[in-house]
MIDOSE-1310 file (N, C-alpha, C; in nm, 2 decimals, decimal comma, always signed):
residues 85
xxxx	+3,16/+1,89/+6,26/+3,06/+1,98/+6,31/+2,95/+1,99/+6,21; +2,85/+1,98/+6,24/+2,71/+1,98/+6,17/+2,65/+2,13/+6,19; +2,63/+2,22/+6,08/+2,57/+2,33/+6,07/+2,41/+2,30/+6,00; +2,30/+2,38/+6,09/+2,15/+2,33/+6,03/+2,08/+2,49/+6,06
xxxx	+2,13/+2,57/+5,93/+2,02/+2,74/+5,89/+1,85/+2,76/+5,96; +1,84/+2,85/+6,02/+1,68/+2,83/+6,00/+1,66/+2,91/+5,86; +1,55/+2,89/+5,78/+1,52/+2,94/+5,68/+1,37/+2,95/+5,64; +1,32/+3,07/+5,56/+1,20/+3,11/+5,56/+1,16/+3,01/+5,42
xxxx	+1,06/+2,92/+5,44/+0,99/+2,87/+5,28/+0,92/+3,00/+5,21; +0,96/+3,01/+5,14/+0,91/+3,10/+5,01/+0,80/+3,07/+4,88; +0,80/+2,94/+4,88/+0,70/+2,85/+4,82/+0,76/+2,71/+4,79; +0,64/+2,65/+4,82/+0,59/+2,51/+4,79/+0,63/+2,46/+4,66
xxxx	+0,67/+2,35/+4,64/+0,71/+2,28/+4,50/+0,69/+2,14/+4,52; +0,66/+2,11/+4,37/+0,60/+1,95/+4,36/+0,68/+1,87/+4,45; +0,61/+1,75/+4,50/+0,73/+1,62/+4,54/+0,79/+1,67/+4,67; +0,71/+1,73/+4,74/+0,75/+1,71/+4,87/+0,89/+1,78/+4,92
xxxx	+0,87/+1,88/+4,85/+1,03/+2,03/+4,82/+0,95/+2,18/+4,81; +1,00/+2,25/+4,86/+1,01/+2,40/+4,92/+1,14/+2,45/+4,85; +1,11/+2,64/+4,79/+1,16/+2,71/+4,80/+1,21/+2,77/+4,89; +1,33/+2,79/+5,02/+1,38/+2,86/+5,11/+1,46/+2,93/+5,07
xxxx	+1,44/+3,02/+5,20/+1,56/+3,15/+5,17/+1,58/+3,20/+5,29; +1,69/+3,25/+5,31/+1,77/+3,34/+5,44/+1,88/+3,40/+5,37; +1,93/+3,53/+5,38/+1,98/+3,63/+5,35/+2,03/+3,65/+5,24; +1,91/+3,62/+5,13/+1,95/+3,67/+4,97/+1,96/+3,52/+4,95
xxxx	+1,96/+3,43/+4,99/+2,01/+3,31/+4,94/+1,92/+3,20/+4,94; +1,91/+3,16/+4,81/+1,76/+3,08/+4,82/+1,84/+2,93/+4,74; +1,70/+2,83/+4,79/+1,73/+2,73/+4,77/+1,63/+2,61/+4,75; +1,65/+2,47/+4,71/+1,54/+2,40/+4,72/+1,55/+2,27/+4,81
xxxx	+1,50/+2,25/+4,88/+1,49/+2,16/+4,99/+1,40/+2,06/+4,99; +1,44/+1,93/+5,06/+1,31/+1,84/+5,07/+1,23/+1,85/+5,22; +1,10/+1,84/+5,19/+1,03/+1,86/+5,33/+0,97/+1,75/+5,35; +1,05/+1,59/+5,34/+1,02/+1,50/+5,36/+0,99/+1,44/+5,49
xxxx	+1,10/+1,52/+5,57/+1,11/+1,52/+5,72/+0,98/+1,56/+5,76; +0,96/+1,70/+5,74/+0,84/+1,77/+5,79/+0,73/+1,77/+5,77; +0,63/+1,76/+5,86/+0,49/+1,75/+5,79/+0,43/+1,93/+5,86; +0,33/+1,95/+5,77/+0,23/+2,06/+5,75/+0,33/+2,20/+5,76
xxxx	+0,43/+2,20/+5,64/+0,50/+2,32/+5,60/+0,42/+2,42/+5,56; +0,40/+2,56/+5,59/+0,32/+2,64/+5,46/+0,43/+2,77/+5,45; +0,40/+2,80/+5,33/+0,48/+2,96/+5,25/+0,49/+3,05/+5,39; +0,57/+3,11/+5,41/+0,65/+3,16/+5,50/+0,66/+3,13/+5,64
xxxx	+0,65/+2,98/+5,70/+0,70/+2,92/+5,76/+0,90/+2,92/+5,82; +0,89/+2,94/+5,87/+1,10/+2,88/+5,92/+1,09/+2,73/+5,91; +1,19/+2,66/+5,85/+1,23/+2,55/+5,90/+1,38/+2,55/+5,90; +1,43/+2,48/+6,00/+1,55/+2,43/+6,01/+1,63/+2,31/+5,88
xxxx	+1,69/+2,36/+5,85/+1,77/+2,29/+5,70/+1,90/+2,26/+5,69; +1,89/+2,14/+5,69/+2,03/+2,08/+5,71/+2,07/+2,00/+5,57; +2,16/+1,96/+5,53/+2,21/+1,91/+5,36/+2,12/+1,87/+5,31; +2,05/+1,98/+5,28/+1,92/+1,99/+5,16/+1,77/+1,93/+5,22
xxxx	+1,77/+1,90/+5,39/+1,69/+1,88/+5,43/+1,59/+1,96/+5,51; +1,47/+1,97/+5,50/+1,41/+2,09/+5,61/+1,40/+1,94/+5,76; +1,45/+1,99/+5,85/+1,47/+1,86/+5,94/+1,33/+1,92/+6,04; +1,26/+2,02/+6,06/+1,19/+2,07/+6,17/+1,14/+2,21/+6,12
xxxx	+1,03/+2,26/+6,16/+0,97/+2,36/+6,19/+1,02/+2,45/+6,33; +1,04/+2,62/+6,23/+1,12/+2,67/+6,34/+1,02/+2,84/+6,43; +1,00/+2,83/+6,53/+0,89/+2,96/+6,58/+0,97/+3,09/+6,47; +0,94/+3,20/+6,41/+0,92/+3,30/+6,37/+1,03/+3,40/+6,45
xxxx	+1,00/+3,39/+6,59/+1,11/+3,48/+6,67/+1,15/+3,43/+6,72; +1,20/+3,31/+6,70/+1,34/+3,20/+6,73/+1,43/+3,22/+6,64; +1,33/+3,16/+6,50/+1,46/+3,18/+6,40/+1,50/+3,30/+6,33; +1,40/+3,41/+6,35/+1,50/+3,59/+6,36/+1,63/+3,58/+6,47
xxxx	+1,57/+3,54/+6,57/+1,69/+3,58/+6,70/+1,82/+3,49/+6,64; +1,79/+3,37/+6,57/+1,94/+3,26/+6,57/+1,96/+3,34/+6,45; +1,89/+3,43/+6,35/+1,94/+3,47/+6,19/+2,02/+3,61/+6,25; +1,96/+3,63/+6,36/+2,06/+3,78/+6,40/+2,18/+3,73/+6,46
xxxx	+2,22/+3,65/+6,52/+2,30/+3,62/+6,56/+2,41/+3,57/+6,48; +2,37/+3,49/+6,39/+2,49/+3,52/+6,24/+2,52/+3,58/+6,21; +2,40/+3,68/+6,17/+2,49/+3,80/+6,13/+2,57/+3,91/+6,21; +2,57/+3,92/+6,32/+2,67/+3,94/+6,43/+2,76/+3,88/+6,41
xxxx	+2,79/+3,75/+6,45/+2,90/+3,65/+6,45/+3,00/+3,73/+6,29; +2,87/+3,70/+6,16/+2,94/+3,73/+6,07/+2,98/+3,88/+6,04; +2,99/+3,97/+6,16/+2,99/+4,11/+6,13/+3,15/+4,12/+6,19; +3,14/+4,01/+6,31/+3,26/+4,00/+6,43/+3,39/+3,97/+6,33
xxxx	+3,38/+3,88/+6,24/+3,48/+3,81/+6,15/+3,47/+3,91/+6,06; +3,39/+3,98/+6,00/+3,46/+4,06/+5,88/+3,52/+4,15/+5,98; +3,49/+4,24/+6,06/+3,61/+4,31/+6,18/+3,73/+4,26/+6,18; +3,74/+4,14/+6,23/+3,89/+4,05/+6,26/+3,96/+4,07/+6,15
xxxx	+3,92/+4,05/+6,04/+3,99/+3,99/+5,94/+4,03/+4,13/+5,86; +3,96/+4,20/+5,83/+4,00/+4,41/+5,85/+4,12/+4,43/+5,95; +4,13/+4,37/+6,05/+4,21/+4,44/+6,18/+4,32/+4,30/+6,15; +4,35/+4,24/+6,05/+4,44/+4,18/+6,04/+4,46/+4,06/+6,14
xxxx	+4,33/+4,03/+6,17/+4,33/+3,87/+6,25/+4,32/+3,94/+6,43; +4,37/+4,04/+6,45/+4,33/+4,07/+6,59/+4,20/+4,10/+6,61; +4,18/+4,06/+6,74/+4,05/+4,07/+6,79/+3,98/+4,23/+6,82; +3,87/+4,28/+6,77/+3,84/+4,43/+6,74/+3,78/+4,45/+6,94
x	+3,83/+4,58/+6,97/+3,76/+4,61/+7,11/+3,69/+4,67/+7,06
């Protein structure tokens, strides 16, 4: 299974690489894939790649949605693996 973040560029860097970030966690990426990136753009990032440009309230809505997901599993895993009502 292939996992690909949307993630905010934070700044530009030489050679065709971006500073990203999504939830505290930053990183450096190539934006070889992508053409006309700018500083707080979304792009979709997949193993160290920005593969696409992502709309602003697309990739809020898919960043909320992790953190749901990841709100559901820290519950589970508190309640000892049962599923929380």
């Amino acid at each position: 299974m292939c996992l690909a973040i949307p993630m905010r560029v934070a700044e530009l860097l030489d050679g065709e690489r971006a500073r990203v970030e999504a939830g505290g966690v930053e990183n450096a990426v190539s934006l070889a894939l992508v053409d006309g990136v700018a500083v707080g753009d979304y792009v979709i990032v997949h193993v160290g790649f920005a593969i696409a440009r992502l709309d602003a309230a697309e990739a809020e809505k898919t960043l909320a949605l992790f953190a749901e997901i990841a709100a559901h599993l820290a519950r589970q895993e508190r309640s000892g693996g049962e599923i929380p009502q």
